[in-house]
VOPAGU-2260 file (C-alpha; in pm, 1 decimal, decimal comma):
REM VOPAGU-2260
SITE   aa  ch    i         X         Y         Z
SITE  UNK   A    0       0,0       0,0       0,0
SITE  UNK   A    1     177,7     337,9    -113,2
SITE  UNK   A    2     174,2     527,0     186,3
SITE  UNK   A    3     -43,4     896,7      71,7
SITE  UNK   A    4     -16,1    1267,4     152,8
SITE  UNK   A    5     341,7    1277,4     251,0
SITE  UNK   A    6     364,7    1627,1     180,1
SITE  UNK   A    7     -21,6    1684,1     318,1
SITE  UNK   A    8     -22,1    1946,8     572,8
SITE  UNK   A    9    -380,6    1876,6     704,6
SITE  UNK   A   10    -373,4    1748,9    1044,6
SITE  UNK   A   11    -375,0    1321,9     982,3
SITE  UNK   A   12    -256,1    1069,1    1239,9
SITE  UNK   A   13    -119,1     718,9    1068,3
SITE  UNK   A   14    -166,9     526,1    1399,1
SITE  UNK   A   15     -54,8     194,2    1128,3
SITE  UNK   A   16     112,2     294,5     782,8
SITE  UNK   A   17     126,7      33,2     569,1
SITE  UNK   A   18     428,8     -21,5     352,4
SITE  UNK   A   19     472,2       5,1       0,0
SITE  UNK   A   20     371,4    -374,0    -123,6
SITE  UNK   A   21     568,1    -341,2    -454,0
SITE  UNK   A   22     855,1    -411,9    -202,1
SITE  UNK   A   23     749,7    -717,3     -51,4
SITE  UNK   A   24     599,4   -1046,9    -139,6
SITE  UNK   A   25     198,6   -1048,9    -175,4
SITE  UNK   A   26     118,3   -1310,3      87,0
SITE  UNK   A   27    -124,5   -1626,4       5,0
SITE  UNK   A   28    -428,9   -1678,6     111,1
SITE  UNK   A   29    -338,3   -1974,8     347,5
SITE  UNK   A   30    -108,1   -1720,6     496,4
SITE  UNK   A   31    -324,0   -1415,1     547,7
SITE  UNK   A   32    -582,5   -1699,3     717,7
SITE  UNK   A   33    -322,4   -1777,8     923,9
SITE  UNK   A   34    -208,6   -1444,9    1023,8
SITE  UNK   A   35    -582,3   -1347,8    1113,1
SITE  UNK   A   36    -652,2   -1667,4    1305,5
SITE  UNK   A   37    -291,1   -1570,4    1478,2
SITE  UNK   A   38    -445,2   -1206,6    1545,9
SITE  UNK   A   39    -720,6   -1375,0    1748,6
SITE  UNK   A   40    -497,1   -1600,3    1956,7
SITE  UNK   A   41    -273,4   -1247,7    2035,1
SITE  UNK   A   42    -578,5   -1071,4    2127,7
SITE  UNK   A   43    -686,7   -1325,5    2390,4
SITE  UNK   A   44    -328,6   -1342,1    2527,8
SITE  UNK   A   45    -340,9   -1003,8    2634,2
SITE  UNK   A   46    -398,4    -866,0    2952,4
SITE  UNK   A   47    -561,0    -497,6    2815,2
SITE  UNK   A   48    -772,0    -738,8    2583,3
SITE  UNK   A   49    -923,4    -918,4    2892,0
SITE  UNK   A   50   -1064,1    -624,2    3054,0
SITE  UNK   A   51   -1288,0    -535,5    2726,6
SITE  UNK   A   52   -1573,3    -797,2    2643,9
SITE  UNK   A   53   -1577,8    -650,9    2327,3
SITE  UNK   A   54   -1232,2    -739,3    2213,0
SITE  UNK   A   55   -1281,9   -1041,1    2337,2
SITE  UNK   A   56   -1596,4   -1138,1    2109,8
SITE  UNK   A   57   -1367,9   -1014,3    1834,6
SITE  UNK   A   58   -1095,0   -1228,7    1906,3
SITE  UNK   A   59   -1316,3   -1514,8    1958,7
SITE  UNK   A   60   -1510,4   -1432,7    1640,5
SITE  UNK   A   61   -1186,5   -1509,9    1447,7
SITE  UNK   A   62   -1083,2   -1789,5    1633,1
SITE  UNK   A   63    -892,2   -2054,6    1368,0
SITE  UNK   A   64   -1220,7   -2294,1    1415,2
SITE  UNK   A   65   -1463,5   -2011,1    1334,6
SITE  UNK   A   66   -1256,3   -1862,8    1039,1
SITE  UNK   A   67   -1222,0   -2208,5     848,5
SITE  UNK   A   68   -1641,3   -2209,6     886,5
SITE  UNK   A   69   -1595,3   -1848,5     717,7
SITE  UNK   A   70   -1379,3   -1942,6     453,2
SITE  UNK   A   71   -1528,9   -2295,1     430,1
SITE  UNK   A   72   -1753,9   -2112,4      92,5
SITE  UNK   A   73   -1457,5   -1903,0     -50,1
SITE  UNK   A   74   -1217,2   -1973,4    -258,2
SITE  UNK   A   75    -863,4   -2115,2    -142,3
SITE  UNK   A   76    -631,4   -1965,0    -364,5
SITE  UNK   A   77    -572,5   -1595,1    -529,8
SITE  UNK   A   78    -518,7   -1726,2    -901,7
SITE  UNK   A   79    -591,3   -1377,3   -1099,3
SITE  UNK   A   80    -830,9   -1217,0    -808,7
SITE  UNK   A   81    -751,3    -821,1    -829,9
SITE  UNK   A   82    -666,4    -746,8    -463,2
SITE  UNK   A   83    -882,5    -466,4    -441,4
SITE  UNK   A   84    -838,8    -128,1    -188,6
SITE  UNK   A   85   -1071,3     -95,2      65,5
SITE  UNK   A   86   -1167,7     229,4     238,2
SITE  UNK   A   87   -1339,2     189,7     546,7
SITE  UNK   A   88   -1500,6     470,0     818,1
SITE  UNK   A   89   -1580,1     353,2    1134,2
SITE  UNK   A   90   -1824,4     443,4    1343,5
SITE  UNK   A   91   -1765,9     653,1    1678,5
SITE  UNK   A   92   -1974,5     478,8    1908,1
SITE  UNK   A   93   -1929,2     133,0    1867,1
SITE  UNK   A   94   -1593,3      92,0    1940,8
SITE  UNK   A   95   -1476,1    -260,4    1745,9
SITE  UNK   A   96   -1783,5    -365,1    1508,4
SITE  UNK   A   97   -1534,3    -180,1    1153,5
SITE  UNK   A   98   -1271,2    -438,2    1280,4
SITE  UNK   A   99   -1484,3    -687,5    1168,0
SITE  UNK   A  100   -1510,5    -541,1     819,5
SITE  UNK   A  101   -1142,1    -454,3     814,8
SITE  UNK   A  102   -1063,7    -845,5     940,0
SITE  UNK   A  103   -1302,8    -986,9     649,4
SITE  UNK   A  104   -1205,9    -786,4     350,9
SITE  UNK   A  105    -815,2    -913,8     481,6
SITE  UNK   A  106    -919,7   -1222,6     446,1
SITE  UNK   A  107   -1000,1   -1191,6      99,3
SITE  UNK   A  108    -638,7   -1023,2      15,8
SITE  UNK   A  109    -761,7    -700,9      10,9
SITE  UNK   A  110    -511,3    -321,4     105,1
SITE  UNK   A  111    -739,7    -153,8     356,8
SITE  UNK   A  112    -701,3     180,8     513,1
SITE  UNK   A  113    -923,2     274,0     842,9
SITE  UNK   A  114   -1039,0     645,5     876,8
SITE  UNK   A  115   -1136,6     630,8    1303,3
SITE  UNK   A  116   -1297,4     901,6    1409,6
SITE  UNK   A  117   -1152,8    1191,7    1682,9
SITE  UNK   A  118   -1457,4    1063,0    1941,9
SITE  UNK   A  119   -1356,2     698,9    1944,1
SITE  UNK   A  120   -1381,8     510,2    2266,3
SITE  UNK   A  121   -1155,9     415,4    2452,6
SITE  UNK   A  122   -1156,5      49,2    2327,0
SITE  UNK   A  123   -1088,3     135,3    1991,7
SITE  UNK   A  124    -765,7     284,1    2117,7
SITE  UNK   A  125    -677,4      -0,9    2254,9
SITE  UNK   A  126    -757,7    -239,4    1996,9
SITE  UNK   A  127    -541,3     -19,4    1760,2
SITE  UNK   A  128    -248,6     -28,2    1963,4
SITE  UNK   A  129    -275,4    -413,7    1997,5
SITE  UNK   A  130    -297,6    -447,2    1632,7
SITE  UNK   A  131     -10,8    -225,4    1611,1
SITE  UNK   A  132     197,7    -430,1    1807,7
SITE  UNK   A  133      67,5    -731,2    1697,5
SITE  UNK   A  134     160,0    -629,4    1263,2
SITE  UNK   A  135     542,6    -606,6    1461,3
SITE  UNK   A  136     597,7    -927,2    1566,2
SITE  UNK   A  137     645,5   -1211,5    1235,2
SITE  UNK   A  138     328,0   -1360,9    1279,3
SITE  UNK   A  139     153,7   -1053,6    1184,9
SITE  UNK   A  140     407,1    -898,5     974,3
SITE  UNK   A  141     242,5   -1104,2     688,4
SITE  UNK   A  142     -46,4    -830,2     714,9
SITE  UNK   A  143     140,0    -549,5     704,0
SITE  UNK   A  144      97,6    -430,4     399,8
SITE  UNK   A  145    -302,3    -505,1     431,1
SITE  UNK   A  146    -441,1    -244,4     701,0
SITE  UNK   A  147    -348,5     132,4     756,5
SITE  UNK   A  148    -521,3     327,7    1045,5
SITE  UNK   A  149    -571,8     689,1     996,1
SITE  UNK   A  150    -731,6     953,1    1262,1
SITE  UNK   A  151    -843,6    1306,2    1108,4
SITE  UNK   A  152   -1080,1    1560,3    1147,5
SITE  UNK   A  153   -1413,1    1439,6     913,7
SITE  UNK   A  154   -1408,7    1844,9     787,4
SITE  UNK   A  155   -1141,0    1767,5     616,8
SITE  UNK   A  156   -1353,2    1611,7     308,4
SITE  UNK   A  157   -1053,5    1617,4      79,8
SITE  UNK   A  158    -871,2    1405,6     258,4
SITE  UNK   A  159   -1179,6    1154,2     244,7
SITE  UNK   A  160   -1205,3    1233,6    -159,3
SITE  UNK   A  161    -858,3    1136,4    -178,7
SITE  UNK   A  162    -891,9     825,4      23,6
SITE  UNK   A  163   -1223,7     786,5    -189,5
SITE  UNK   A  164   -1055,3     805,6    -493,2
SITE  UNK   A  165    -773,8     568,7    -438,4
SITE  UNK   A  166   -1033,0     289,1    -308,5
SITE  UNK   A  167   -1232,5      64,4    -512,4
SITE  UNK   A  168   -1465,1      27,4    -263,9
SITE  UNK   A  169   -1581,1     223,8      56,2
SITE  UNK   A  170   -1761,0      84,5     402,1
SITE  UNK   A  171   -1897,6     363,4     546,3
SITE  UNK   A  172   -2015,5     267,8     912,8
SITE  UNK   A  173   -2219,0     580,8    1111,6
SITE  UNK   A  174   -2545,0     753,2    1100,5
SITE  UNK   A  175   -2791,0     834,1     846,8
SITE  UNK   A  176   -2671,0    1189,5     822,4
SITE  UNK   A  177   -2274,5    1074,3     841,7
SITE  UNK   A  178   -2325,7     879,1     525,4
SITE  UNK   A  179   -2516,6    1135,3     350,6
SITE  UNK   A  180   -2231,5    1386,6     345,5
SITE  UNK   A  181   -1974,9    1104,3     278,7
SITE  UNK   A  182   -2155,9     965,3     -54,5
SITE  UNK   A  183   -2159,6    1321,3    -134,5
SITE  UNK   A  184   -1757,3    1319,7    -143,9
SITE  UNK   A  185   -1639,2    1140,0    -458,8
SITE  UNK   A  186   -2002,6    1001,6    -551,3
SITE  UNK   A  187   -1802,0     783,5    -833,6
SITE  UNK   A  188   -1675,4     584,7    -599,8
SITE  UNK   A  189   -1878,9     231,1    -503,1
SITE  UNK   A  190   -1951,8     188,9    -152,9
SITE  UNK   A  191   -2172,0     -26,3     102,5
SITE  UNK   A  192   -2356,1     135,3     413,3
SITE  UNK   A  193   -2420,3      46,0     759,3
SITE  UNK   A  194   -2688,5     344,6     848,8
SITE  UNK   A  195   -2904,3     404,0    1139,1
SITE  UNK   A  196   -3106,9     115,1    1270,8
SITE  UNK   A  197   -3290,5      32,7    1580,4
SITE  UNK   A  198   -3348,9    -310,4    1763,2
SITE  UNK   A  199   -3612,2    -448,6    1995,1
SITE  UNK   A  200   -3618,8    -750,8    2225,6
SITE  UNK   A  201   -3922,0   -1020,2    2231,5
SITE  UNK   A  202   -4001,2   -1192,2    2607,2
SITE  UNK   A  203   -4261,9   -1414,6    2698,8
SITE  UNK   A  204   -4237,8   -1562,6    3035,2
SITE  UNK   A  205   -4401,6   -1827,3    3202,3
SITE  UNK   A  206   -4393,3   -2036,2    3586,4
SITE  UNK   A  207   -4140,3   -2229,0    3371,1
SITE  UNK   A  208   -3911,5   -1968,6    3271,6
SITE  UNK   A  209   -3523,6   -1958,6    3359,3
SITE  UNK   A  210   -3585,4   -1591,2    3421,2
SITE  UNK   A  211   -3240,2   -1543,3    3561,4
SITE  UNK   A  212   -3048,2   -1696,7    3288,9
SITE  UNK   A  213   -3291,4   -1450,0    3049,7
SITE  UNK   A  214   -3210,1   -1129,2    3269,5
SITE  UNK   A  215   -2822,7   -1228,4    3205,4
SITE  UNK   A  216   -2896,0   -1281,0    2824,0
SITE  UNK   A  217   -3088,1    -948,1    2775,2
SITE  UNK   A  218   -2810,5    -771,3    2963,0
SITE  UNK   A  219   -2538,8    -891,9    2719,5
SITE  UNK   A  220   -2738,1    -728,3    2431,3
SITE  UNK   A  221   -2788,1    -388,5    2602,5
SITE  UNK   A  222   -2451,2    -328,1    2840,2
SITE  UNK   A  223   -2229,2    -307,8    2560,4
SITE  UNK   A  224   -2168,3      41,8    2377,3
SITE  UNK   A  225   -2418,3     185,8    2642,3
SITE  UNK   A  226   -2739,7      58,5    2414,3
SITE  UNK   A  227   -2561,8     277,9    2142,4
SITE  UNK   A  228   -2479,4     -19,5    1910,1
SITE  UNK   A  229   -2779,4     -84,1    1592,6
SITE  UNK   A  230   -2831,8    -408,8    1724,1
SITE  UNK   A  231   -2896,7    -338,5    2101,7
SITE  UNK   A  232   -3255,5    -374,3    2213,6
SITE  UNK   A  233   -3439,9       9,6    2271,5
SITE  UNK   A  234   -3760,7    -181,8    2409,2
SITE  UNK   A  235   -3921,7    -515,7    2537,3
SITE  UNK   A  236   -4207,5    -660,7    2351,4
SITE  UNK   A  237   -4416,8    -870,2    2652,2
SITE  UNK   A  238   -4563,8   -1119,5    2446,2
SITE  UNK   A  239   -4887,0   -1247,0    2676,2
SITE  UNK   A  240   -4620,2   -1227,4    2974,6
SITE  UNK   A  241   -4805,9   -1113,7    3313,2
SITE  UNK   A  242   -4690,4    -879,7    3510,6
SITE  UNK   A  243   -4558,6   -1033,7    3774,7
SITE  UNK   A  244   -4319,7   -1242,6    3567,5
SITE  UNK   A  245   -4221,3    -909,3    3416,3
SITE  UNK   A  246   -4129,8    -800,0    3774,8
SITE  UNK   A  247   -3941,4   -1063,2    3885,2
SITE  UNK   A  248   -3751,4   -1002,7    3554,7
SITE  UNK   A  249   -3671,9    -694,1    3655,6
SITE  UNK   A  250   -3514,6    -735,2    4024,6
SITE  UNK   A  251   -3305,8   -1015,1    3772,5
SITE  UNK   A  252   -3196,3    -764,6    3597,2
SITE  UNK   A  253   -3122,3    -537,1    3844,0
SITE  UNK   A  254   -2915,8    -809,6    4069,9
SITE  UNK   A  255   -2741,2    -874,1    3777,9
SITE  UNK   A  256   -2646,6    -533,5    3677,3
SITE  UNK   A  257   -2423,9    -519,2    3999,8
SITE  UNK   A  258   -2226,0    -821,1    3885,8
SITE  UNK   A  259   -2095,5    -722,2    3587,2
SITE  UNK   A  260   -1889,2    -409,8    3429,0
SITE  UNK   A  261   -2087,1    -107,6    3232,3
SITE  UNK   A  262   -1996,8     202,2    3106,0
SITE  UNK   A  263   -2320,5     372,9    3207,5
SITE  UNK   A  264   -2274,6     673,3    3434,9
SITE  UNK   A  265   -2489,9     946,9    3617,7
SITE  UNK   A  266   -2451,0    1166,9    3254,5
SITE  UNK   A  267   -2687,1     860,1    3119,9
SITE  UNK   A  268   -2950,1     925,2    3393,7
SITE  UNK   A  269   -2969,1    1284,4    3268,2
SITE  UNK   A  270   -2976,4    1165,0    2912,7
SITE  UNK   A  271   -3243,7     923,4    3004,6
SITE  UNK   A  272   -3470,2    1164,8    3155,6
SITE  UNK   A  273   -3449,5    1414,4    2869,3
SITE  UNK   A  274   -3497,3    1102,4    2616,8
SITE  UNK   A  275   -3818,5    1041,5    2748,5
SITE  UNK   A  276   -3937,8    1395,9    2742,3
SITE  UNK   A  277   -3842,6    1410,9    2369,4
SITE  UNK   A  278   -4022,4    1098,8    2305,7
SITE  UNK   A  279   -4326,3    1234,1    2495,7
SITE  UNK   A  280   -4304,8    1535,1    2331,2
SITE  UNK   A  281   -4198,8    1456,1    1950,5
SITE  UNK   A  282   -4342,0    1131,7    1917,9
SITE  UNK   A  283   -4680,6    1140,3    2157,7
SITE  UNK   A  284   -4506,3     889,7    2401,4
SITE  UNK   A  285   -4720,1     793,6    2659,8
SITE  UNK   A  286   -4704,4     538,9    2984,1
SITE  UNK   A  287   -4991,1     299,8    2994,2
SITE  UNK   A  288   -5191,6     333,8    3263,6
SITE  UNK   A  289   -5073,0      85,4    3480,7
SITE  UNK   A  290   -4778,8     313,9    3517,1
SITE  UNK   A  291   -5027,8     534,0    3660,6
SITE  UNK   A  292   -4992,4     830,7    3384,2
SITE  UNK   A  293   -5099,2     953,2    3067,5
SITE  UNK   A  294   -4815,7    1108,7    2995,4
SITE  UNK   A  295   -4438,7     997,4    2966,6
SITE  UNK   A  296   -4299,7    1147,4    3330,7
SITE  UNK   A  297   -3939,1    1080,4    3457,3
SITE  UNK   A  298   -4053,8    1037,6    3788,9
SITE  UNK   A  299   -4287,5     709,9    3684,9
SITE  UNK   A  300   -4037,1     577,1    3542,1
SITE  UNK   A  301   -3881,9     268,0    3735,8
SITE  UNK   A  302   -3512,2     204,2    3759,5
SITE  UNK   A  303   -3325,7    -101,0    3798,0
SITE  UNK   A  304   -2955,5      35,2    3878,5
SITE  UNK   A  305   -2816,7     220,1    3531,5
SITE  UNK   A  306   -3080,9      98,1    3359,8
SITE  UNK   A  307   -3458,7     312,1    3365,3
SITE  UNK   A  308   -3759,1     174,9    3229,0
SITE  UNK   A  309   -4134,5     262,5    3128,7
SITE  UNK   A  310   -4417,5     122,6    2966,8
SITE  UNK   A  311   -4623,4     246,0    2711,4
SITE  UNK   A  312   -4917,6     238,0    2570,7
SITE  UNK   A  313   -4806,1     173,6    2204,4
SITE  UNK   A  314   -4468,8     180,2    2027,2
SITE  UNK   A  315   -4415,1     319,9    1627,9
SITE  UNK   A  316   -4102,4     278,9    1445,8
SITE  UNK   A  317   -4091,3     663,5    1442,1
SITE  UNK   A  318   -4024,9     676,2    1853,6
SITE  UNK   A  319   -3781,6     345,6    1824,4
SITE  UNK   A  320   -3555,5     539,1    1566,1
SITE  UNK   A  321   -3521,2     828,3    1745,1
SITE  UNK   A  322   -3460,0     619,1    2061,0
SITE  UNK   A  323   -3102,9     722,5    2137,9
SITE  UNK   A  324   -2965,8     430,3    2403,1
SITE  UNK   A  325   -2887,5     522,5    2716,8
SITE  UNK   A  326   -2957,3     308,7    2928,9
SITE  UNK   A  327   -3377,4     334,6    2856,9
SITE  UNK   A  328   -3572,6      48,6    2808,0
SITE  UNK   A  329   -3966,8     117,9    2670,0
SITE  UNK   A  330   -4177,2    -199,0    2715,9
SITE  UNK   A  331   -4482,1    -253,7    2599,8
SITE  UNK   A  332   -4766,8    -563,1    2629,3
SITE  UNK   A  333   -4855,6    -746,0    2296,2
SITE  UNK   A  334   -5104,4   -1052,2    2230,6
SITE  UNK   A  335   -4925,8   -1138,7    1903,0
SITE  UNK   A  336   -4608,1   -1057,0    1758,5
SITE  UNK   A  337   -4783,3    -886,8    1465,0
SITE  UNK   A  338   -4786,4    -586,9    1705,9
SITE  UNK   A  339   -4418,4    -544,7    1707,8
SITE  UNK   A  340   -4326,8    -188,4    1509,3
SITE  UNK   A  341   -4132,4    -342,1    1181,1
SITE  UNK   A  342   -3936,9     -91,7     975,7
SITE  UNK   A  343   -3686,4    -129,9     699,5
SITE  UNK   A  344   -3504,1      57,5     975,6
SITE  UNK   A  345   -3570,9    -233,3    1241,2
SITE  UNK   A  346   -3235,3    -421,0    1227,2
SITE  UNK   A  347   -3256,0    -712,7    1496,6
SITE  UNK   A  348   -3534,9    -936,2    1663,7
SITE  UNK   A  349   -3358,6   -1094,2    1992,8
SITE  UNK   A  350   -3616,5   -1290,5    2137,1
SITE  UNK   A  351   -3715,1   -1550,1    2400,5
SITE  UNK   A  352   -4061,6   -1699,3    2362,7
SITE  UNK   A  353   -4181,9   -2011,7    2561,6
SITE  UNK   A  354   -4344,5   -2154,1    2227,7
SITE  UNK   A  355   -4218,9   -2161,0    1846,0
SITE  UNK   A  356   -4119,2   -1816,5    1735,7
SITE  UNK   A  357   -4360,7   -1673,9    1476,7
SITE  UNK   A  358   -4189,1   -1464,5    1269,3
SITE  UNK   A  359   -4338,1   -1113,1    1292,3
SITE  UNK   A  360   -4486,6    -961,9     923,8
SITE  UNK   A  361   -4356,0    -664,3     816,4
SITE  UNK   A  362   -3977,7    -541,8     702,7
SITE  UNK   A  363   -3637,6    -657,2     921,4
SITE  UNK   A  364   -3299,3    -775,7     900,0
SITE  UNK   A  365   -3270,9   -1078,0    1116,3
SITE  UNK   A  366   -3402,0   -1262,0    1448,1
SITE  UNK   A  367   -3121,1   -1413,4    1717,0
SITE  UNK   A  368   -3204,6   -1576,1    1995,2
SITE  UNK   A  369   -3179,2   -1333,6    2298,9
SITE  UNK   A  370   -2791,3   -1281,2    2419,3
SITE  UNK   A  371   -2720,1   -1337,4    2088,4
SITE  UNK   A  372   -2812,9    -953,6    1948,5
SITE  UNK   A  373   -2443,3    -816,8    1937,0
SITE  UNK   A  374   -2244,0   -1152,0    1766,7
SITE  UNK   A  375   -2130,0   -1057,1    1420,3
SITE  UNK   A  376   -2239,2   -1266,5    1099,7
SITE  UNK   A  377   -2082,7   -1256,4     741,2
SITE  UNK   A  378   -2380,0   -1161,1     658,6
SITE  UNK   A  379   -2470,7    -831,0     797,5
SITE  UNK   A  380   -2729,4    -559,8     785,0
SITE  UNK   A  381   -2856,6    -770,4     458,2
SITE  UNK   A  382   -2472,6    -736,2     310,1
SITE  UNK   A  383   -2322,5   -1065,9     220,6
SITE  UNK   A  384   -1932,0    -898,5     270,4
SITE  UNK   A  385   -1730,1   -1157,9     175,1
SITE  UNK   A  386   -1912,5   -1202,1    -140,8
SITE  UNK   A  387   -1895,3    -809,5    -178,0
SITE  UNK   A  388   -1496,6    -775,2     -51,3
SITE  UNK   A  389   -1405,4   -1070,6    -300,3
């Protein structure tokens, strides 16, 4: 990869320059397989890895057993395959899901450079650096030439165009209005999106319910990201559940919650409360009456530690897309899953029903079984990407 904008005085950050790959030998497939697989094993070597669940479902994504059921479809040599360039933005919020992306097109011999954004997280810091050190060793050195990590200011549009223009393909990760004003940059160039989308979460409960094992489940959806990730659960659909198993759900849940680490703080108390106002207010929010109110009130709301929680009367695919995260969970009763809010914008069904799941009619991307919302597929958002990074 020819390193760019040597002379560029615009404020960029290489946090990984690649090297120029007319100077080295393009690796095999076998060996870029093996270098991934050998990215994983680093990653769960490492103490600073440990400490973030989310680098650990990466590195245990592309474990060697679950990359040969990956590649088990794809071809198993280069032969005349163009190695394309790959330009990907990643998101600021969700710190490791354009790693994924990044890890995939490798694996199909692509040259990738990574714009990350100035607001990153902290554990896409982290993962950088380990990649970093990890493209240093030999193991990884056969990858060197493959990724590039960038860090600039998204004003600076020409330094996208350029980046635009020397890829044959963009993955733009962010919100609806993010991607807007990148397809506007170098509108030649083909690209895939991952845009706004919102997710729900499908309970029914019953005297025979492992409601514990269900609070832990629903909790590994929302913790991560702080509910900021597209395929984190904004609300509960209670399919025919009674209330009382809905409240014993709820103190699971909230002695749970004390278990395990977050990255929800008092700021996402405020946020919560002025959430639900704008939802009351913009969208006609209400409570159902069994929360006493007609009207969506902080102080009805019930909390169970970082988490705060409300139900409502009735739930559109308007309020659940401008649902922000947070920590705020909006519930509502339902006799039949037909009542759930479908959207082309509705991304994820996690559910946990005590009968056969009927599938819901109306528009969305995919149903998981509930604690199984945030694991990555090949498929994703509807976009085959191996097929599309081949």
């Amino acid at each position: 990869m020819i390193p760019l904008f040597n002379d560029n005085p615009l404020p960029l950050r290489w946090h990984i320059k690649a090297d120029n790959p007319e100077q080295n030998r393009s690796p095999s497939l076998a060996e870029i397989r093996a270098s991934v697989a050998g990215f994983a094993a680093f990653l769960l070597k490492q103490n600073t890895a440990r400490e973030h669940p989310e680098i650990v479902a990466l590195a245990f994504w592309f474990r060697q057993a679950h990359l040969a059921q990956i590649t088990a479809t794809m071809p198993t040599e280069l032969l005349n395959k163009k190695r394309h360039r790959v330009f990907h933005i990643a998101p600021a919020n969700v710190d490791t899901v354009f790693m994924y992306s990044v890890l995939l097109s490798v694996l199909c011999a692509n040259q990738n450079i990574v714009r990350v954004s100035q607001r990153s997280g902290e554990v896409t810091w982290v993962l950088i650096s380990l990649l970093k050190e990890y493209l240093n060793i030999p193991d990884g050195q056969v990858l060197a030439n493959q990724i590039a990590v960038v860090e600039y200011d998204a004003r600076h549009e020409q330094v996208t165009e350029q980046l635009s223009n020397w890829c044959d393909l963009r993955v733009i990760w962010g919100g609806d209005e993010a991607i807007k004003a990148v397809s506007a940059i170098a509108p030649q160039t083909a690209q895939i999106c991952f845009p706004d989308r919102f997710s729900v979460a499908l309970i029914q409960l019953d005297e025979n319910s492992d409601i514990n094992a269900l609070a832990s489940r629903f909790l590994t959806d929302l913790l991560p990201f702080t509910q900021q990730a597209c395929s984190s659960p904004k609300a509960i659909y209670w399919l025919n559940t009674a209330p009382d198993y809905q409240g014993l759900f709820w103190t699971a849940v909230e002695q749970r919650i004390v278990q395990l680490d977050h990255q929800f703080e008092t700021s996402h108390k405020v946020n919560q409360h002025i959430l639900l106002q704008k939802l009351a207010a913009g969208w006609g929010m209400k409570l159902s009456q069994q929360a006493g109110s007609k009207t969506a009130t902080f102080a009805k709301v019930c909390n169970a530690g970082p988490i705060a929680r409300c139900k409502v009367n009735s739930l559109t695919a308007a309020m659940l897309e401008a649902h922000e995260g947070d920590g705020l969970v909006v519930e509502q009763d339902i006799g039949t899953v037909n009542e759930i809010a479908c959207s082309a914008k509705l991304q994820t069904i996690s559910y946990a029903v005590t009968d056969q799941l009927t599938t819901p009619k109306g528009e969305f991307k995919r149903v998981v079984p509930l604690g199984k919302a945030l694991e990555f597929a090949p498929v994703w958002d509807g976009v085959d990407l191996p097929e599309v990074f081949w």
